[in-house]
C-alpha positions as a Markdown table, in Angstrom:
| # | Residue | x | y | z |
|---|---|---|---|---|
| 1 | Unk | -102.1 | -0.9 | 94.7 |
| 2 | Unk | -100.4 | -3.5 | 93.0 |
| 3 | Unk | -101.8 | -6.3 | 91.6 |
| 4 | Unk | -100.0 | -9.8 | 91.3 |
| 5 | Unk | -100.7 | -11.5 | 87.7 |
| 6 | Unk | -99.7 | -14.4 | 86.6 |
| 7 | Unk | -96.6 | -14.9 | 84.9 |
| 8 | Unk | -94.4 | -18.0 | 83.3 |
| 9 | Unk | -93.4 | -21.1 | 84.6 |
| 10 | Unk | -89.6 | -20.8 | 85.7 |
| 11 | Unk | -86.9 | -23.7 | 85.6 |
| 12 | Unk | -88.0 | -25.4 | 89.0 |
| 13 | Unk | -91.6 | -25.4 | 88.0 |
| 14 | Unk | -92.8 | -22.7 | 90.3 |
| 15 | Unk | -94.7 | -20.0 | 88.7 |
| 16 | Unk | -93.5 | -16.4 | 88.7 |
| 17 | Unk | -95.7 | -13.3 | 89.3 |
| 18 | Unk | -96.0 | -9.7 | 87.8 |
| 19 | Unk | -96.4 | -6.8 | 89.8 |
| 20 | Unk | -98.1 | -4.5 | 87.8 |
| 21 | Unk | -101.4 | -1.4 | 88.2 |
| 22 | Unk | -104.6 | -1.8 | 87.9 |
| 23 | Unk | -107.3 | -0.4 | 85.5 |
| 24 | Unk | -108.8 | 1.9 | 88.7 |
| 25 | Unk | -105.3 | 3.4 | 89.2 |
| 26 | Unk | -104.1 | 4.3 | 86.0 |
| 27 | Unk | -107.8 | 6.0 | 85.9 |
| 28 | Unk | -107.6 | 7.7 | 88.7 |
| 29 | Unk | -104.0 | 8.8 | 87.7 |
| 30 | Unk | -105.0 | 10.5 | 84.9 |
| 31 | Unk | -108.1 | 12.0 | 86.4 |
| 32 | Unk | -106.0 | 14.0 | 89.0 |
| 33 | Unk | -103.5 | 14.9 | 85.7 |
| 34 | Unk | -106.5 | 16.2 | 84.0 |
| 35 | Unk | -107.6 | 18.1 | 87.1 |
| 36 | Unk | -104.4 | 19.8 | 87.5 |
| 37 | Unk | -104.0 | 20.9 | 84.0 |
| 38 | Unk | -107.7 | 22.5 | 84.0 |
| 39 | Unk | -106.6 | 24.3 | 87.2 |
| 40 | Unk | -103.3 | 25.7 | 85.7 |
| 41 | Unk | -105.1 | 26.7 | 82.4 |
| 42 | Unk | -107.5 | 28.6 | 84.1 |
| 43 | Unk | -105.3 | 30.5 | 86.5 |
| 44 | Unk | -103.3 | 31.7 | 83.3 |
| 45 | Unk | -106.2 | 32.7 | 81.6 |
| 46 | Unk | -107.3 | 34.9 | 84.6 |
| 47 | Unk | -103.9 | 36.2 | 84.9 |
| 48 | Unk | -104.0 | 37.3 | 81.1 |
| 49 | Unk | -106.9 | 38.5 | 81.4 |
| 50 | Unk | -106.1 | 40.9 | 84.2 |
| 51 | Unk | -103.1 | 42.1 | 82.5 |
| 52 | Unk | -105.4 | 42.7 | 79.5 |
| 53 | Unk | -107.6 | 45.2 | 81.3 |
| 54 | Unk | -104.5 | 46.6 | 82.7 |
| 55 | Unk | -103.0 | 47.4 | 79.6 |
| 56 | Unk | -106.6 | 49.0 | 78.2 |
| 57 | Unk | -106.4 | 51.3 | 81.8 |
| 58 | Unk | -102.7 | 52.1 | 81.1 |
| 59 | Unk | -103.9 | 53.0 | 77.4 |
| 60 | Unk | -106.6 | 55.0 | 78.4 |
| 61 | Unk | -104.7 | 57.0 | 80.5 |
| 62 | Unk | -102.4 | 58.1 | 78.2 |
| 63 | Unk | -105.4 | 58.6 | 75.6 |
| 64 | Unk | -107.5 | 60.7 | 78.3 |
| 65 | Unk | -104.3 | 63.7 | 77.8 |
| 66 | Unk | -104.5 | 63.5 | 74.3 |
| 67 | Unk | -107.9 | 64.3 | 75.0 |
| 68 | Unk | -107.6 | 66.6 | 76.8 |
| 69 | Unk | -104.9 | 68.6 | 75.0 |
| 70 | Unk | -107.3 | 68.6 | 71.9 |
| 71 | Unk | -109.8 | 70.1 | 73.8 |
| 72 | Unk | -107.6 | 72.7 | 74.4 |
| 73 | Unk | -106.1 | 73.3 | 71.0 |
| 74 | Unk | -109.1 | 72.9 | 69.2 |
| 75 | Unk | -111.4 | 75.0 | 71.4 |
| 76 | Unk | -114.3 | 72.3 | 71.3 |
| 77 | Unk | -115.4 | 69.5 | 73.6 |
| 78 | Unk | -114.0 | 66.0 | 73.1 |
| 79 | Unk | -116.8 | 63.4 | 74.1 |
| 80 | Unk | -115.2 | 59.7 | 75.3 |
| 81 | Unk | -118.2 | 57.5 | 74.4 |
| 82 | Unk | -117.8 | 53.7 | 75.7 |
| 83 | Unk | -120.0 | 50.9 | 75.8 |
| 84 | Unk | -119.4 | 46.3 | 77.2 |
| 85 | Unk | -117.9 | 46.5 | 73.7 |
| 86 | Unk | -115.1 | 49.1 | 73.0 |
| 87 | Unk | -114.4 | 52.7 | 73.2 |
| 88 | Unk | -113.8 | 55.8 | 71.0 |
| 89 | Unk | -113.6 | 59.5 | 71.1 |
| 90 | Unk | -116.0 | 62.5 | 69.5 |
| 91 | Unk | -115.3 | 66.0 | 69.2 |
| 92 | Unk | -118.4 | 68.6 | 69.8 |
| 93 | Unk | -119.0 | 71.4 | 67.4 |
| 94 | Unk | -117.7 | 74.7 | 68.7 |
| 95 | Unk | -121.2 | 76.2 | 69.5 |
| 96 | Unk | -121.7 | 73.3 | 72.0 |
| 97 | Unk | -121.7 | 74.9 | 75.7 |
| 98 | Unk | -123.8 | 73.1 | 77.8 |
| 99 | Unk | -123.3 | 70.9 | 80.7 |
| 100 | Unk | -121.5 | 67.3 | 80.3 |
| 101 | Unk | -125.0 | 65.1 | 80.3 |
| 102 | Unk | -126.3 | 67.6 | 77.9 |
| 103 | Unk | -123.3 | 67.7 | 76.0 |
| 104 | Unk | -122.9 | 63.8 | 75.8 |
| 105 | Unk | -126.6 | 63.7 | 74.2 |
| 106 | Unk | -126.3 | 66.3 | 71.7 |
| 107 | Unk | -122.8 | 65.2 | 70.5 |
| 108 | Unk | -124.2 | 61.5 | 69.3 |
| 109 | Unk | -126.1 | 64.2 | 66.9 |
| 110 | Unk | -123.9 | 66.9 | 65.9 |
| 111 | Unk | -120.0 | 65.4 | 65.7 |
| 112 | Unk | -117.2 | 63.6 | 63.8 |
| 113 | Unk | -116.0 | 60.2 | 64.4 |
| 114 | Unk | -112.2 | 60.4 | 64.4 |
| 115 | Unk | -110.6 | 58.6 | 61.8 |
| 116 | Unk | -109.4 | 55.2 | 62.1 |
| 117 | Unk | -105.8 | 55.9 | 61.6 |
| 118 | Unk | -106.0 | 58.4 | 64.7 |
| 119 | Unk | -104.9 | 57.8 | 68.4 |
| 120 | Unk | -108.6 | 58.4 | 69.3 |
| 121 | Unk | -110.3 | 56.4 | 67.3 |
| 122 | Unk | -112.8 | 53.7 | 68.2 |
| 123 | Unk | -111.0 | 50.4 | 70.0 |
| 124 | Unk | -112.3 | 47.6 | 71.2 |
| 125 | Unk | -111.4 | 46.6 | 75.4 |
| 126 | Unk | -108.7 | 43.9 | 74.9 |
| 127 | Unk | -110.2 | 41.0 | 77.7 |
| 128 | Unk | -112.7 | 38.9 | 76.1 |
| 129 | Unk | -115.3 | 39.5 | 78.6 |
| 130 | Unk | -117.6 | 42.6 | 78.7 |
| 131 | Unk | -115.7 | 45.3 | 80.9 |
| 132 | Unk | -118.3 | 47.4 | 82.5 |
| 133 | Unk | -117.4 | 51.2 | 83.2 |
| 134 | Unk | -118.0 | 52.9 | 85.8 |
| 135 | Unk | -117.4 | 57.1 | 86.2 |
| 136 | Unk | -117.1 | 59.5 | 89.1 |
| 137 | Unk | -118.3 | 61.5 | 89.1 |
| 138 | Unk | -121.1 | 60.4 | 86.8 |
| 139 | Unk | -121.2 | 61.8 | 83.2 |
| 140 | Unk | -118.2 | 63.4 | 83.2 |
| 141 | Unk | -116.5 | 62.1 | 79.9 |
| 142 | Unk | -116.4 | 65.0 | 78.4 |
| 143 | Unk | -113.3 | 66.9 | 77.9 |
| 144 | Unk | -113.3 | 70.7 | 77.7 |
| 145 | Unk | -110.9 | 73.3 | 77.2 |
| 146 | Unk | -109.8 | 73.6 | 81.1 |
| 147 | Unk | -106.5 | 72.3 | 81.7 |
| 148 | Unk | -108.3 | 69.8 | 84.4 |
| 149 | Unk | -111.5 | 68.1 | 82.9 |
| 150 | Unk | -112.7 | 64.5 | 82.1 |
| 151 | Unk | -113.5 | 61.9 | 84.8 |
| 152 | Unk | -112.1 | 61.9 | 87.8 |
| 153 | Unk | -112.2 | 58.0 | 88.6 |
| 154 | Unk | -112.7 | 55.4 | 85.7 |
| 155 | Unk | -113.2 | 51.8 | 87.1 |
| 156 | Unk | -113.0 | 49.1 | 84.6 |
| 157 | Unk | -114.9 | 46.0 | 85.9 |
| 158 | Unk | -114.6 | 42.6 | 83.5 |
| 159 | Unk | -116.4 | 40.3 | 86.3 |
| 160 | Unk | -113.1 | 39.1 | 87.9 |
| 161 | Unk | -110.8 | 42.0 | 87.7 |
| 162 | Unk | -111.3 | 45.9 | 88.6 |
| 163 | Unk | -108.9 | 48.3 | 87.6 |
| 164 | Unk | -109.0 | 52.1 | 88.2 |
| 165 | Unk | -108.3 | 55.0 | 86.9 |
| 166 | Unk | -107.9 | 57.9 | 89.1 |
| 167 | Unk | -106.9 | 61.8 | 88.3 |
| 168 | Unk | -104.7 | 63.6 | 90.0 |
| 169 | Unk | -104.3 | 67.1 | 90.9 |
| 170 | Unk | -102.2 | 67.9 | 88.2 |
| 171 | Unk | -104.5 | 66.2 | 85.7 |
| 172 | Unk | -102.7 | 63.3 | 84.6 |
| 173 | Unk | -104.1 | 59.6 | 85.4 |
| 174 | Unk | -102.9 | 57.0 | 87.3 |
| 175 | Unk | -103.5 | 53.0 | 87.1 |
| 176 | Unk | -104.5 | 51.4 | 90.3 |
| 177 | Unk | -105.2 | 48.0 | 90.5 |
């Protein structure tokens, strides 16, 4: 709305006006600029964020073979232990043969932490959030010396997004959004 202020005298004596904004407008101006920018912000935060846990499920994927194939070389169990925080990989003495929930108890006793250096070493989840984890069936991170073992869904959950993981028949995983 513009406002009419008073400006100088011209040459016939009449005095000119100035058309100009008020205080309110430029206010309310800025608000709506401010409002905008928060909205933008967020939105490519969220979207970061999702491509985060997408990139932790696409890594996981490829990390649940080299698992796997372990397993199988080695002859002992490979344990993928996970928590809001991160996520890392055990290997199970030989003597271990007992069922996955057994299996995942004993192992926090009796096994190596791979190096740091190693593909399956201990990582933290890349969104800033807590990702919750959830496994189908339940307790089945363990990964034995059968060419088909290990979870067969993995849901990642960070309180916006959900990504899963799912197995096929041939073993390998797939990324679903």
């Amino acid at each position: 709305m513009p406002t009419l202020v008073h400006g100088h005298a011209d040459e016939s004596g009449r005095t000119a006006f100035q058309r100009g904004f008020s205080l309110l407008e430029v206010l309310v101006v800025l608000a709506i600029i401010g409002i905008v920018t928060g909205t933008v912000g967020l939105g490519i935060q969220a979207a970061q964020d999702e491509r985060q846990l997408h990139a932790d499920a696409q890594r996981l994927a490829r990390l649940f073979t080299v698992a796997q194939a372990q397993a199988r070389s080695s002859g002992r169990p490979v344990v993928w232990e996970y928590d809001h925080h991160g996520y890392g990989f055990i290997q199970a003495p030989r003597s271990l043969l007992m069922p996955a929930a057994l299996a995942q108890q004993a192992v926090e006793r009796q096994s190596h932490l791979y190096g740091s250096a190693g593909p399956l070493r201990k990582r933290a989840w890349s969104p800033e959030q807590r990702v919750e984890v959830r496994l189908l069936p339940p307790a089945s991170n363990v990964f034995q010396g059968e060419w088909v073992s290990g979870p067969r869904v993995v849901e990642l959950h960070d309180g916006f997004h959900t990504v899963r993981l799912r197995r096929t028949g041939n073993g390998q995983y797939v990324v679903r959004p």
